[in-house]
C-alpha positions in Angstrom: 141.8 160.5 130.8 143.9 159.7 133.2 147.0 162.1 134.8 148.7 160.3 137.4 149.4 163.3 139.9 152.4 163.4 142.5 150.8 162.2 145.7 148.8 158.9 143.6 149.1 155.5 143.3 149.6 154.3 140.0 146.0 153.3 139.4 144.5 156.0 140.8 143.1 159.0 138.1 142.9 162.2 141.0 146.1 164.2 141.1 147.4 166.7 142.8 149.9 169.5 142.6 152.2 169.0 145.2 155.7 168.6 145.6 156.6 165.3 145.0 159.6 163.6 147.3 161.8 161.6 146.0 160.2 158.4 147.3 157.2 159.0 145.7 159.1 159.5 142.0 161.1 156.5 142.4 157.9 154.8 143.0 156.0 156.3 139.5 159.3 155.5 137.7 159.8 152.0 138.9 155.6 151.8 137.8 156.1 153.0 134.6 159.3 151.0 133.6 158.1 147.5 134.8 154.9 148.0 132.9 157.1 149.4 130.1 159.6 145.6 130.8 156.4 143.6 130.7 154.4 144.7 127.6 157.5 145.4 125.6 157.2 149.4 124.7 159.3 152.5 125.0 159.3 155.1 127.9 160.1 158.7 127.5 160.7 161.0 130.3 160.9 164.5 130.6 162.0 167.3 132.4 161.0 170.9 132.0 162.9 173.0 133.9 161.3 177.8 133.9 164.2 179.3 132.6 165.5 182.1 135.3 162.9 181.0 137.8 164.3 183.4 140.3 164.5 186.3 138.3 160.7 185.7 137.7 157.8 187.8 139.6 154.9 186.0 140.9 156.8 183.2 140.5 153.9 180.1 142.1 151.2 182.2 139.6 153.4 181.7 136.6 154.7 178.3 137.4 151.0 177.1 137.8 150.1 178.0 134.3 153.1 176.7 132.9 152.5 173.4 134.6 148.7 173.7 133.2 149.9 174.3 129.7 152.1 171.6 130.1 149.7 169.1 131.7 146.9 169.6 129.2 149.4 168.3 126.2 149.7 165.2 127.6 146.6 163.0 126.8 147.5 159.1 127.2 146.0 157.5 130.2 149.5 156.5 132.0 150.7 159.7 131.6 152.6 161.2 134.6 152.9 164.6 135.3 154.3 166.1 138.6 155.9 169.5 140.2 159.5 167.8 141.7 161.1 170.9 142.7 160.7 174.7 142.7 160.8 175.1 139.1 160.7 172.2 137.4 158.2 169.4 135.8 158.7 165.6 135.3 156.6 164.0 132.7 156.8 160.3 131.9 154.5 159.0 129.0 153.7 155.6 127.9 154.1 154.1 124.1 155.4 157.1 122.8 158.6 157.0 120.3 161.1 158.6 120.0 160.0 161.0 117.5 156.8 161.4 118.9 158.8 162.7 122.1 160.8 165.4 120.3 157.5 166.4 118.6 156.0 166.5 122.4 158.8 168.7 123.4 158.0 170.9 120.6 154.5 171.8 121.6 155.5 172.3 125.2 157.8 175.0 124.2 154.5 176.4 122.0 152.5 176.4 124.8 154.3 177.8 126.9 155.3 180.9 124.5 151.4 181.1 123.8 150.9 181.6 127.4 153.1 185.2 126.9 153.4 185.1 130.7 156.0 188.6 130.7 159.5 188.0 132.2 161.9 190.7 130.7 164.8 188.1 132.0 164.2 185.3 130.0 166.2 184.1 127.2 163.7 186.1 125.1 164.0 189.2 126.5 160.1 189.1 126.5 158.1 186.2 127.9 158.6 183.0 130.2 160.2 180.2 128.3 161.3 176.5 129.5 164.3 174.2 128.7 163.7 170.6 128.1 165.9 167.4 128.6 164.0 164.5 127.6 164.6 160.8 126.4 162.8 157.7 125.0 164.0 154.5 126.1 162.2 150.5 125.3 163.9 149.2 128.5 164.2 145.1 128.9 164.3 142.6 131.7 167.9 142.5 133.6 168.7 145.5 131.2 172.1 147.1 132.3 170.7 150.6 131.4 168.2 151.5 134.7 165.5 153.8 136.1 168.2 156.2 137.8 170.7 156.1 134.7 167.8 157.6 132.4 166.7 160.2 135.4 170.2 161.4 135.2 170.4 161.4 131.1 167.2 163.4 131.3 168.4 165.9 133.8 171.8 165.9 132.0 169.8 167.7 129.1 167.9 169.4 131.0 171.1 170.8 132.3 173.0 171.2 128.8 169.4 173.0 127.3 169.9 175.2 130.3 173.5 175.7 129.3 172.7 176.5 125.7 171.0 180.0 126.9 167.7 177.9 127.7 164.6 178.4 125.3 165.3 174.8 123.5 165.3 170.7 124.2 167.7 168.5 124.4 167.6 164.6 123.8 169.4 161.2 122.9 168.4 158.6 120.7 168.9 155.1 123.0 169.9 152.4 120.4 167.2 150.1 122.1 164.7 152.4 120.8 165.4 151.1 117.1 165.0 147.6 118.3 
């Protein structure tokens, strides 16, 4: 099983946790969406954001088991998963549809809540919980619809599941998809 970590090359199966910059991101999106152009299948991103990180104690601890939990759902070989800033998680998988994805969201929000890390400010009241933007996308050659237009849909929902009182996902069909 490969899991592409944020200082790897594309073909390389070690990973680590690091921060990722920017550069390097670019580089596993631009990876994922040519192979994605090339062999004609759908690419689904996600972004996990720890809802009220900074309210949260021992915050490194808990975000390492939430990235664990998280990393050990995804099982494809060209799965991506990488820490991008203090509190949240980019994954991009492979040959997934689009109902596959929302499934996928669904059991990162399960094991995350079967983690029970405490955190008497989250959305809960109770335990650690994460918001979700994610999409699916079956991108084309000299398609009008990029890289950096689904990175900001994705963190767009991210954003609106953090603005629904966090605790949920939120996604968009892309037409292309249905093909």
């Amino acid at each position: 099983m490969k899991k592409m970590g944020s200082n790897t090359d594309p073909q390389d199966n070690a990973g680590n946790d690091i921060l990722i910059d920017q550069t390097r991101l670019l580089e596993q999106l631009i990876f994922h969406w040519r192979q994605a152009v090339s062999e004609d299948f759908p690419v689904s991103m996600f972004i996990i954001d720890v809802d009220r990180f900074s309210q949260m104690e021992n915050k490194a601890s808990c975000f390492e088991q939430i990235l664990n939990a998280i990393r050990q759902q995804f099982n494809r070989e060209t799965d991506f998963i990488a820490r991008f800033n203090r509190k949240q998680i980019m994954a991009i998988s492979s040959h997934m549809s689009y109902r596959q994805s929302t499934q996928m969201a669904n059991k990162l929000h399960k094991a995350v809540a079967g983690l029970e890390i405490f955190h008497p400010h989250s959305p809960t009241g109770r335990y650690a919980t994460v918001s979700i933007g994610h999409s699916t996308y079956a991108p084309v050659e000299n398609d009008c619809y990029g890289i950096l237009d689904m990175l900001a849909t994705v963190q767009h929902h991210v954003d609106q599941a953090k603005q629904a009182g966090g605790n949920c996902s939120k996604t968009r069909l892309h037409s292309r998809v249905l093909k």
